[in-house]
N, C-alpha and C positions, 0 to 999 in steps of 0.2 A: 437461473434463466434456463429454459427449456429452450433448445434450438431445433424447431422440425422443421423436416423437410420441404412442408408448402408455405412454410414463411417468408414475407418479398423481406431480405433482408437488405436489400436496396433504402427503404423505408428506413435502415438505422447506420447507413454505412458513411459517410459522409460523400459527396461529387455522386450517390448514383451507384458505386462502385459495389459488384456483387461481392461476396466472400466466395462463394463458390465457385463461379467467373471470372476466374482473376486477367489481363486481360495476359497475352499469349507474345513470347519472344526477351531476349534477353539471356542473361546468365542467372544465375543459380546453384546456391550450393543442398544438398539433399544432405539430411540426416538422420541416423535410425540410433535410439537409443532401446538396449536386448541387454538386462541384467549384468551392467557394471561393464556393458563393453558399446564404442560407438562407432559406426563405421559413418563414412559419406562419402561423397564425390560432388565434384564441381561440373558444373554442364556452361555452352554454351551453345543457343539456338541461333543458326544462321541458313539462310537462304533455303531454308525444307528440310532439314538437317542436323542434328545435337552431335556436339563434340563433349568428348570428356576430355576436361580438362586437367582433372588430379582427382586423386583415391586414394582415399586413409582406412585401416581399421585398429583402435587402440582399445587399450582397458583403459577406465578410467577407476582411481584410485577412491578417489569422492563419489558419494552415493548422491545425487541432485535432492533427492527428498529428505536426507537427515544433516548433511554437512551445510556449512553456509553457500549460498548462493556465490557469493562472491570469490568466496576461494575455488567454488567445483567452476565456476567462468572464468576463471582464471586459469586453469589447469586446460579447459576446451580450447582457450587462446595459445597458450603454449604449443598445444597438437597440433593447430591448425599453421602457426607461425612455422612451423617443423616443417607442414606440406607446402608451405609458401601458397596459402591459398588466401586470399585477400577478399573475396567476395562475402558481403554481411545479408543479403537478401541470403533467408534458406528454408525449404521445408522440413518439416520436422515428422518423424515417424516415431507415434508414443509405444511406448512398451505393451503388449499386448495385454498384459497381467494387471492391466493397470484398468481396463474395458470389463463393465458389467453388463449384461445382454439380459432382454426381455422381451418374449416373444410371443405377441398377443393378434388374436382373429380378431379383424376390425367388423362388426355390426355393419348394417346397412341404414346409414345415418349419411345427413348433411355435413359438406367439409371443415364447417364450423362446427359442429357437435363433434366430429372425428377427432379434432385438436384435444377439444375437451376432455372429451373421452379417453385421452392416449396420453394426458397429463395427471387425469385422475391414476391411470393404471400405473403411471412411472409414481405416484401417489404411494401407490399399495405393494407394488412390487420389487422397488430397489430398498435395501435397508439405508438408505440415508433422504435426507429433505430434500427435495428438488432443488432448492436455493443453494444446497452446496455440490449439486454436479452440472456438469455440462452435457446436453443430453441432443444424440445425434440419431435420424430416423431414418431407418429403411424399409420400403414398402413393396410389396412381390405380392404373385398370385401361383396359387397353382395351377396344374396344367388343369384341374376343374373346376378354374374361376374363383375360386374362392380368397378373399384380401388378408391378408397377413401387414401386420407393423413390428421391425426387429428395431427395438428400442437397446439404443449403445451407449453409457455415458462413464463418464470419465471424472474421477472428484475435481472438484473445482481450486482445492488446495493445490493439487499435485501439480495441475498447468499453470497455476499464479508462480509456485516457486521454477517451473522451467522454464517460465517466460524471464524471471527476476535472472536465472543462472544464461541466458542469452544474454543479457542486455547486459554484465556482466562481462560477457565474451565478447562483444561488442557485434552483436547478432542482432540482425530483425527478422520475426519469424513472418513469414507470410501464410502458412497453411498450418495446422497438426490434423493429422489424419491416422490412421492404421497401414503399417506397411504391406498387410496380408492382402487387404484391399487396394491396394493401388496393384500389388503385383495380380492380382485374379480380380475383374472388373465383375461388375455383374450387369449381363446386356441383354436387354430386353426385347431384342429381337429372339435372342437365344429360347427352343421349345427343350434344351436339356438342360438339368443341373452338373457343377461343375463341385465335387470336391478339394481343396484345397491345401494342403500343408506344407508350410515351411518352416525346417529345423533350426530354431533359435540356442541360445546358448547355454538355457537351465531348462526350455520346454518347448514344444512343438505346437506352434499355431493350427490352430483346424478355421475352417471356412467353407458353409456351403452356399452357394448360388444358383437362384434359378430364381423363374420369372420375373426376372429384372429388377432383382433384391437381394438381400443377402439375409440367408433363413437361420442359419446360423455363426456363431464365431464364438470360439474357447481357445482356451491354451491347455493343454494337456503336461500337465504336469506327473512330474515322477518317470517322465519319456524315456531317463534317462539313467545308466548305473555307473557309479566311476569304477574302472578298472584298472590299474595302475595309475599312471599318468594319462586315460584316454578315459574318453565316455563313449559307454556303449549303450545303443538303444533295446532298451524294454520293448521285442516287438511285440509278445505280447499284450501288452500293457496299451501299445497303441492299438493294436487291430482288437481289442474290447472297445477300447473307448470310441473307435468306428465302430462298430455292431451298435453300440448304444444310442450316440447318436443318430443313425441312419434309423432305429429302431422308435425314435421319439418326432421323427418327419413324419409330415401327413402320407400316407399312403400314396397317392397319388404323384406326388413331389419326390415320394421315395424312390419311385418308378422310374424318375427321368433323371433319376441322377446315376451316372453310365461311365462317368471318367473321376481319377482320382489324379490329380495333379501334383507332383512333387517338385519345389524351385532350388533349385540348387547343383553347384558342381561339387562341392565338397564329400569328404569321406561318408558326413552321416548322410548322407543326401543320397548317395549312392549305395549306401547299407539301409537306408528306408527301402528304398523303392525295390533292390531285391528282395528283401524279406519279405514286405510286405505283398510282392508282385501277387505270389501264390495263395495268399490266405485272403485278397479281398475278389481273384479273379473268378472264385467260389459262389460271391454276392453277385455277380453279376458287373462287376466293374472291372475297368480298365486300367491300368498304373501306367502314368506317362511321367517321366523325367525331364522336367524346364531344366535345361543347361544353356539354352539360347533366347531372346525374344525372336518371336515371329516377324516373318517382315512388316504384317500389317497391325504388329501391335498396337501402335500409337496413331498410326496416321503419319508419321515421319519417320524419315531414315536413322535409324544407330549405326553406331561403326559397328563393323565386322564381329561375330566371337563376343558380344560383351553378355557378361556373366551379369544374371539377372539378381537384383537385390531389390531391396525396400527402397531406402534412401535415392537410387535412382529411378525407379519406377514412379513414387510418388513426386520427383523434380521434374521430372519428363511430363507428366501429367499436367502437371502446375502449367509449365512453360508453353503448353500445346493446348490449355486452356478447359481439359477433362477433368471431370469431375470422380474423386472414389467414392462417392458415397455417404460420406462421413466427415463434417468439418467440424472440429473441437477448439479453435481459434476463437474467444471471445471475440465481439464484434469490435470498432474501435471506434464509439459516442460521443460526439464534443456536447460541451458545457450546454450549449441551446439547446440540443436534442434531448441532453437528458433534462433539464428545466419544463420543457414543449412536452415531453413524457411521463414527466411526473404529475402534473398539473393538467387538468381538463378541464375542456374551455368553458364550462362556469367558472371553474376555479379561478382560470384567468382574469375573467368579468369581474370577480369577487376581488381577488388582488389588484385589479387597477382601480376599481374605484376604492378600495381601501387606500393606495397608495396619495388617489389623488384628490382625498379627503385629507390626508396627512399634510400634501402640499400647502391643500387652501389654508388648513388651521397655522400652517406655518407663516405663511405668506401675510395672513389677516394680523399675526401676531408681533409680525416688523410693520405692520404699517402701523399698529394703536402705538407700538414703543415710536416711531418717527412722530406720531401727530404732540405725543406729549412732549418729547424735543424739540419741535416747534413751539409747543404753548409755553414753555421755560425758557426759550430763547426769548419771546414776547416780551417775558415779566421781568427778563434779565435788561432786555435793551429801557423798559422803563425807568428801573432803579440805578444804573449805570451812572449817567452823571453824580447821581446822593452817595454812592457808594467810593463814588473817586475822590469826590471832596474831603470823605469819613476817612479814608488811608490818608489823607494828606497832615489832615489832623491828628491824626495818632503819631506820625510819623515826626510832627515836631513835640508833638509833648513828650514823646523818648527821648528826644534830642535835648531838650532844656529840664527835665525832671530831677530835682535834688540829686544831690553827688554821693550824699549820704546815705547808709542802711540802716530803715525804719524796721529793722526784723530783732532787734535786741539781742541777738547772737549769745554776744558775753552773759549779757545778765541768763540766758536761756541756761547757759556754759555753768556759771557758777550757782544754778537750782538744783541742778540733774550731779553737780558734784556734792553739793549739801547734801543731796536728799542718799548720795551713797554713804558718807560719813554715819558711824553711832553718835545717837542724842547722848551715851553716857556718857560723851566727851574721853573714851579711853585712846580715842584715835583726835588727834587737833593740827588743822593746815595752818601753818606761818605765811605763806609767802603760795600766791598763785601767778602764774604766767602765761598770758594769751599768746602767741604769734601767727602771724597768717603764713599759710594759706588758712592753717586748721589744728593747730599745734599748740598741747595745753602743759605747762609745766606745776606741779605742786611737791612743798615741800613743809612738813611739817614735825610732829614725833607723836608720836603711837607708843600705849604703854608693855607691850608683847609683838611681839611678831604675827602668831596667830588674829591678834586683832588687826593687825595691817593687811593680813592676809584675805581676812573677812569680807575688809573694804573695798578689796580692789577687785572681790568678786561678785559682789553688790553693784560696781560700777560697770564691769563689762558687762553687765545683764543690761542697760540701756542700750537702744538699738542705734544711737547718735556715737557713741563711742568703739572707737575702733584703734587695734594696735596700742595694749595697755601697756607698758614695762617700765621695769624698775630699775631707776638707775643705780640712787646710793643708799644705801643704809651702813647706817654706824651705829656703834653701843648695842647694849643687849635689856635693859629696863630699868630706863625707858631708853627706845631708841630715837634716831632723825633719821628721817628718811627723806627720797625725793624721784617721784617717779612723773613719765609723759603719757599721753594717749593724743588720738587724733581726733576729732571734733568732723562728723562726716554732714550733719544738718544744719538747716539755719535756725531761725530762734522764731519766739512768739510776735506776731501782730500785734 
């Protein structure tokens, strides 16, 4: 999903609710996540006015992108438990390193071909599919009219698993934005550009601004050399990568950009902006050091002396209802919308009369089963009396039907035992015994063993007999024997 600038995202939000307009008041907690380190602060807006609440800054040991989601929000709940800070609304400031930029002159085309046209170029120009970034627009002109689009996007993986490591911490995010942008706006009254850096913890944000857009935004990496236990900045390394920049701005853009902005009280902050004073005031620029917000930063009162950061720059923003530039917040679509959005309205047409073709065939096909359950009901109430009479009649001929069994059992009993005996007669029954339930006794003499042996496996091969054993045998040749089995069938008709 491609999210530009002139999209009514009202159209996907549910109640109406802008993303970018969120509406204005309340608390809020801000957070900046800068290379395994997170800082934030708690705000709360009252009567023209933002109080800070509480301020953290920790390392965190879990990287959000490689380790589980559940264990790195878990570890942000533990910090935030620490600051006793309880507030779950927060904005969120992505790592800068994390932003691809793409900086293209807009043609002089209709604003519906503009879209187009600014989808094909994030097409050709980011190395990944549009479908897996989040992609945020900023539009400016120069001071010689000319339209410029700085296309910003953000992989789409990287915010699913930061969204998954809040909600985890028990966080709702309301915004992601860039902290460089909330702290240095870009304002469209403004006829100068405003250069930008703030020293991050492995690299130094750049950002320029002007005609009411932002032309460009890097991270300059390598900013920095470890020195003992400190880091020190590469000034050269940064005042190239200004020449270079400045040297790849339209000319005329190049002209109006007059200040070089530094944010921060800290040591590197204050070792940028000397080094660097003298080697950019050669270009024609100005080096200021932000230690303070101005008073008319926001439109509302800060306390006194408050040291300017990301985290609370883009909370302050949120709460006061201004917009940085750049929202990286999937949008948040219920089930209709996305339904209503996938489907156009043939399609619609198409699925309801398919649905309410499905109806009728269903509907027609319980009434043919009900009319036949009538016509059976019919035939049943006809034959009902002949039917009653007919059980009555069976009912006493069970009752008075002979005592005796016409199935010949025994005789059935004593075929199936002949037919296992040898005709040579070296096997001969004396003495046979029926009992019920199913219980057959014989006793005869057999002229070997083997031969008796023969017999009785001739007889358990009939599927009526079951449980052959042998009781007694005596003598050796000829012997007497006398063995049972069970009798499991009834006999012939």
């Amino acid at each position: 999903m491609i999210d530009l600038r002139k999209f009514d995202l009202r159209k996907l939000t549910p109640g109406g609710m802008d993303l970018l307009k969120r509406q204005a008041g309340g608390s809020l907690l801000g957070l900046a996540f800068d290379s395994g380190r997170l800082e934030g602060v708690a705000l709360r807006r009252t009567n023209g006015s933002v109080e800070v609440k509480d301020t953290f800054s920790v390392s965190l040991s879990l990287d959000p992108l490689t380790n589980a989601p559940e264990l790195v929000g878990r570890e942000i709940r533990k910090h935030l438990d620490a600051a006793e800070i309880r507030e779950r609304r927060c904005a969120v400031c992505l790592p800068l390193n994390w932003a691809l930029t793409l900086v293209t002159k807009l043609p002089d085309l209709p604003e519906p071909d503009l879209v187009n046209f600014l989808r094909i170029e994030a097409e050709r120009g980011f190395p990944y599919a549009p479908e897996s970034l989040i992609i945020s627009i900023s539009r400016f002109r120069t001071p010689a009219g000319e339209p410029y689009a700085t296309q910003v996007a953000v992989p789409r993986d990287h915010v699913s698993r930061l969204e998954s490591v809040l909600k985890a911490a028990q966080l709702k995010p309301v915004t992601f934005s860039l902290g460089i942008a909330a702290l240095q706006s870009a304002h469209p009254e403004s006829a100068h550009g405003v250069l930008a850096l703030v020293p991050g913890e492995q690299h130094v944000g750049l950002q320029v601004t002007g005609g009411g857009g932002v032309a460009v935004l890097r991270a300059l990496e390598g900013a920095y050399e470890p020195e003992g236990g400190e880091k020190r900045v590469e000034i050269e390394h940064v005042a190239r990568e200004l020449r270079i920049t400045l040297g790849q701005l339209p000319s005329d853009l190049r002209a109006s950009v007059r200040r070089v902005r530094i944010f921060g009280r800290g040591d590197t902050a204050e070792e940028l902006a000397e080094q660097l004073r003298a080697r950019v005031e050669a270009l024609g620029l100005k080096v200021e050091q932000v230690k303070n917000y101005a008073p008319d930063e926001f439109g509302i009162q800060l306390p006194a002396d408050t040291t300017p950061s990301p985290a609370l720059s883009l909370a302050v923003r949120h709460l006061t209802g201004q917009r940085t530039g750049f929202e990286f917040l999937p949008p948040k679509i219920s089930q209709w919308q996305q339904l209503t959005a996938r489907y156009s309205s043939r399609k619609l047409v198409w699925a309801g009369a398919t649905a309410g073709a499905i109806a009728l065939l269903v509907a027609l096909a319980f009434l043919v089963q009900q009319v036949q359950l009538w016509w059976w009901q019919s035939k049943w109430a006809g034959m009902r009396k002949d039917a009653t009479e007919l059980a009555g009649l069976q009912q006493q001929i069970k009752r008075y039907r002979p005592w005796f069994d016409d199935s010949f059992r025994e005789l059935t009993i004593l075929r199936r035992l002949t037919e296992a005996f040898p005709e040579d007669g070296t096997v001969a029954a004396k003495t046979i015994g029926i009992r019920d339930p199913a219980t057959v006794t014989c006793s005869g003499t057999a002229r070997d063993q083997q031969s008796l042996l023969k017999t009785l496996d001739r007889l358990r091969t009939v599927k009526e007999v079951t449980e052959v054993q042998v009781a007694q045998i005596r003598g050796k040749s000829p012997l007497e024997f006398t063995f049972n089995f069970r009798w499991s069938g009834g006999g012939s008709q």
